[in-house]
C-alpha positions as CSV (number, residue, x, y, z in Angstrom):
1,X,24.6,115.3,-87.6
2,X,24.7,116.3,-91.3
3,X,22.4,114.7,-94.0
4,X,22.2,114.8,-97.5
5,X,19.7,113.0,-99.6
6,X,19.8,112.7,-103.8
7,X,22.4,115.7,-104.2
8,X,22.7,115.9,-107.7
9,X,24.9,119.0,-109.1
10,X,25.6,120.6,-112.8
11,X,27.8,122.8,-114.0
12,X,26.4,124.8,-117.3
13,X,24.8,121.9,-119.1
14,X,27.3,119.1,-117.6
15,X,25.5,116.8,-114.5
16,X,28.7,116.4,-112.4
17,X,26.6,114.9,-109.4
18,X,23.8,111.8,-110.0
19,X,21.6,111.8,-106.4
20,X,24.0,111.7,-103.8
21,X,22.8,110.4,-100.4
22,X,25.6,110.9,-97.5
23,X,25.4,110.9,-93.7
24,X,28.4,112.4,-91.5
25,X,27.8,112.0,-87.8
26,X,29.3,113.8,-84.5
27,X,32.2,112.2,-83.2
28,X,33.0,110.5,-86.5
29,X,35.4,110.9,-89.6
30,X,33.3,110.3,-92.7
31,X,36.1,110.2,-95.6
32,X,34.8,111.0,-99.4
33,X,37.2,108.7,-101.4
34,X,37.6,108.2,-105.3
35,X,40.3,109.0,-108.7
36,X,40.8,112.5,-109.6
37,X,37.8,114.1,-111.5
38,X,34.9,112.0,-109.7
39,X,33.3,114.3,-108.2
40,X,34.8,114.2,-104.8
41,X,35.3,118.2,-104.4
42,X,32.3,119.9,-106.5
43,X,30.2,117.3,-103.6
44,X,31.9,119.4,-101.1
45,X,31.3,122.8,-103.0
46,X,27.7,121.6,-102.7
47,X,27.5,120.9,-99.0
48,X,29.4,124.3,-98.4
49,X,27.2,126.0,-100.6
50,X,29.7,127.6,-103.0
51,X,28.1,126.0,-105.6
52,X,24.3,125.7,-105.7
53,X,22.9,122.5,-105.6
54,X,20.3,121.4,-108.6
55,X,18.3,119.2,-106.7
56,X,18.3,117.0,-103.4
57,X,18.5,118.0,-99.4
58,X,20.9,118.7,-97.0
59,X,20.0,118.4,-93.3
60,X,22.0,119.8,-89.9
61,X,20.3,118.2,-86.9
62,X,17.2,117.1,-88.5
63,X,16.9,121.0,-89.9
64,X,17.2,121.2,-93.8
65,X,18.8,123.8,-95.2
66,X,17.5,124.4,-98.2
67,X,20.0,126.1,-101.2
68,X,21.4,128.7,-99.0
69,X,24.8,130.1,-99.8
70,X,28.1,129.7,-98.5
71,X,27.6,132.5,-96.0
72,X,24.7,130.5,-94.8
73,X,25.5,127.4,-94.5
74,X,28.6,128.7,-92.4
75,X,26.1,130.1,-90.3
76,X,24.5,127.1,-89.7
77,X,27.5,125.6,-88.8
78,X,29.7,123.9,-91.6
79,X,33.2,125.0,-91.7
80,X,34.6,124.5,-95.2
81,X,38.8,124.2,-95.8
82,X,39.2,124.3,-99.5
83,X,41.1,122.3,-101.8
84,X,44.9,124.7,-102.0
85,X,43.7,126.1,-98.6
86,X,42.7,129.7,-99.8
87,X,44.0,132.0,-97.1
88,X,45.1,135.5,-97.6
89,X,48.1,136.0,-98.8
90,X,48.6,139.8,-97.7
91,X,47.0,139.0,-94.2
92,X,49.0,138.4,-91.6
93,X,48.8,134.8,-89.3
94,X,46.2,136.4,-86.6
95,X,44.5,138.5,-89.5
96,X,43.3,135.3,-91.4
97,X,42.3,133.7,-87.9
98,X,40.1,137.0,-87.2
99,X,38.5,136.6,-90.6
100,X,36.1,134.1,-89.2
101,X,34.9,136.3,-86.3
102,X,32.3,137.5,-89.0
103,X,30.1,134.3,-87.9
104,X,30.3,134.7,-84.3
105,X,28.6,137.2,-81.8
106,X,30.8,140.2,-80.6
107,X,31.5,138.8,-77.3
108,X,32.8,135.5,-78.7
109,X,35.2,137.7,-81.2
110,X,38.6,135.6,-79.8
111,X,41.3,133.3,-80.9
112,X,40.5,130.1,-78.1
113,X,43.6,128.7,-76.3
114,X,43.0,126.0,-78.0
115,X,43.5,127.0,-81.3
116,X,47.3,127.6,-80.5
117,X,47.3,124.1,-78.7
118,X,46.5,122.4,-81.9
119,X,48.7,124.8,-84.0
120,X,51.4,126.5,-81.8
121,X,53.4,127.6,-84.4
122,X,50.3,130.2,-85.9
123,X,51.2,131.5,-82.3
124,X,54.5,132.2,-82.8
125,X,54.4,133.5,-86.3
126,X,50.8,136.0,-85.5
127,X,52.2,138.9,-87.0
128,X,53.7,137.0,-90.8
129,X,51.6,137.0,-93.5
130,X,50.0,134.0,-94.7
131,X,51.5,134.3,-98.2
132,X,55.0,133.7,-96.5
133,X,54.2,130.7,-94.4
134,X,55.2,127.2,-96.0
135,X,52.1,124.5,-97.6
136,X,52.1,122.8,-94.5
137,X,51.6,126.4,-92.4
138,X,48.7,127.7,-94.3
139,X,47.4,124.1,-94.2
140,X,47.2,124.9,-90.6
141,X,46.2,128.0,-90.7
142,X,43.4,127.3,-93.2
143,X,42.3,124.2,-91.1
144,X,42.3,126.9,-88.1
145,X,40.7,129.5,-89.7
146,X,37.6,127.2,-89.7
147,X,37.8,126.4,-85.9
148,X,37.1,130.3,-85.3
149,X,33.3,129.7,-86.4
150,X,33.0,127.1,-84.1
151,X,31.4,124.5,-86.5
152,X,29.3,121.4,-86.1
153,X,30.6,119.9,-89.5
154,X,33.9,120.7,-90.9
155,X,34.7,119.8,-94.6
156,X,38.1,119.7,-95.3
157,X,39.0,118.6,-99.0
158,X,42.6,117.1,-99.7
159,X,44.7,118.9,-96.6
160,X,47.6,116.6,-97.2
161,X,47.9,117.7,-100.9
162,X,51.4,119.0,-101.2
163,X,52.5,118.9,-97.2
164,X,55.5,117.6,-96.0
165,X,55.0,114.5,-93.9
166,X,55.7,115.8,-90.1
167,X,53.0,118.2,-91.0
168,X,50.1,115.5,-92.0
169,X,51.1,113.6,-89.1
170,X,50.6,117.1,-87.1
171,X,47.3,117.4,-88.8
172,X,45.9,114.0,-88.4
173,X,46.9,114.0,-84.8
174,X,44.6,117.4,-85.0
175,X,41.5,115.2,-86.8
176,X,41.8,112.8,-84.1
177,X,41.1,115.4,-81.0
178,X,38.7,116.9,-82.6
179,X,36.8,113.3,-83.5
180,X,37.4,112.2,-79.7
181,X,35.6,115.7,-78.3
182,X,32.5,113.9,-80.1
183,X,30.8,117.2,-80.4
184,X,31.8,117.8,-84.6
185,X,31.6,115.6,-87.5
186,X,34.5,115.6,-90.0
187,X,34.1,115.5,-93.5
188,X,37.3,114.6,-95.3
189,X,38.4,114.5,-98.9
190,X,41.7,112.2,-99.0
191,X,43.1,110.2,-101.9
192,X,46.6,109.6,-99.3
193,X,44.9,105.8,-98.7
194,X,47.2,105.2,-95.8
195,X,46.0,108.6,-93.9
196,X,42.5,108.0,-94.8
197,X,42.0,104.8,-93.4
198,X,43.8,105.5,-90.6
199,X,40.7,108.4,-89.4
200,X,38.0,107.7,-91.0
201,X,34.9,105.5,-89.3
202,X,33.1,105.3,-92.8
203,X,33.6,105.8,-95.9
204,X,31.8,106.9,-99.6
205,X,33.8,105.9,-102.8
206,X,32.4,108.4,-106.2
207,X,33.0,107.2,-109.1
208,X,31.5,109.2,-112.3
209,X,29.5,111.4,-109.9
210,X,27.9,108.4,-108.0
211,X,28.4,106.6,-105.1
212,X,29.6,103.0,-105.8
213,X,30.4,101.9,-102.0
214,X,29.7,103.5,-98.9
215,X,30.2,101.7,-95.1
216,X,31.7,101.9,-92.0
217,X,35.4,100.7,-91.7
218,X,33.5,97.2,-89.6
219,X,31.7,96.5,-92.7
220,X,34.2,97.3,-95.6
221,X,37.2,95.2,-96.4
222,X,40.5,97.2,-96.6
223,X,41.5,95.4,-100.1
224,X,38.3,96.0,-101.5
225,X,38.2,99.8,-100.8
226,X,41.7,100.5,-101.8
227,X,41.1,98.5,-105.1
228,X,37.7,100.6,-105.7
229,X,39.7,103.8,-105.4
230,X,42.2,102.5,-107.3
231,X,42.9,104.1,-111.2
């Protein structure tokens, strides 16, 4: 479902990305794997388009994109949940889940049932403000907030950073629903080894900006890949 063919990124005069080729398909978990400072979230700033891309292509169905923005991109149908989840604060629960209602038409403007299925406890705390939820709430409602748009690709970068374990079992029960509806590909940034092998169907290890192994779970040996991400 999404594409992306010699992505190569800079920031100022620093190349932070050397020709990335990546493929994420529906009904899959495609997990971006690697040490701190590879790469791993600036390739995810690319695909959302919060940071422009110098060169290469991304492709949504067989469409490319071109360098749109992030507002773009969303429209097109990626969903990105940010590394320290980037809700707001002074919004309350069902004001952060309306925030995505931007990207929709008027007559789809609605929290879906199953958004409170997934997470019932946004549902019972609608009317507190995200700044007072726990890490593993607003990892919830961040993860949530993206469902509103109704994407074909969502990106999520490190959600079990900082969460208490009940809470990324919560959420991994979550990636695996939304794998099995087969309709969304799943992106995921995960350095927790033991969570990311558990999802994911295949797999892309960065190191120094560069893909240095990439394979579904059938053709990669778990030793090998947890020694490759391995400081």
């Amino acid at each position: 479902m999404l594409e992306c063919q010699g992505l190569t990124l800079h920031y100022g005069g620093s190349q932070i990305l050397y020709g990335i080729d990546l493929v994420a398909r529906a009904g899959q978990v495609t997990c971006i794997m690697g040490t701190n400072g590879v790469g791993k979230t600036s390739l995810m700033k690319a695909l959302a388009g919060t940071h422009p891309r110098t060169a290469g292509t991304v492709r949504l169905d067989g469409e490319e994109l071109g360098k749109l923005p992030a507002q773009g991109m969303a429209k097109k149908g990626l969903a990105y949940v940010p590394q320290g989840r980037m809700i707001f604060p002074l919004l309350t629960v069902r004001e952060n889940l309306e925030t995505g209602f931007a990207l929709l038409p008027r007559a789809e403007r609605r929290v879906p049932d199953e958004i409170y299925d997934l997470f019932p406890v946004l549902k019972d705390m609608g009317h507190r403000r995200g700044g007072d939820l726990s890490g593993g709430q607003q990892q919830q409602l961040a993860i949530a907030r993206a469902m509103i748009t109704r994407p074909k690709v969502l990106l999520l970068d490190e959600p079990t950073e900082g969460i208490q374990p009940n809470i990324i079992q919560q959420i991994g029960r979550v990636i695996e629903l939304l794998k099995a509806r087969g309709d969304m590909a799943v992106v995921l940034v995960e350095q927790y080894f033991d969570f990311a092998y558990g999802l994911a169907d295949a797999f892309c290890v960065l190191k120094r900006g560069q893909v240095t192994l990439h394979g579904t779970r059938a053709e990669l040996d778990r030793d090998t890949l947890r020694q490759s991400v391995s400081v």
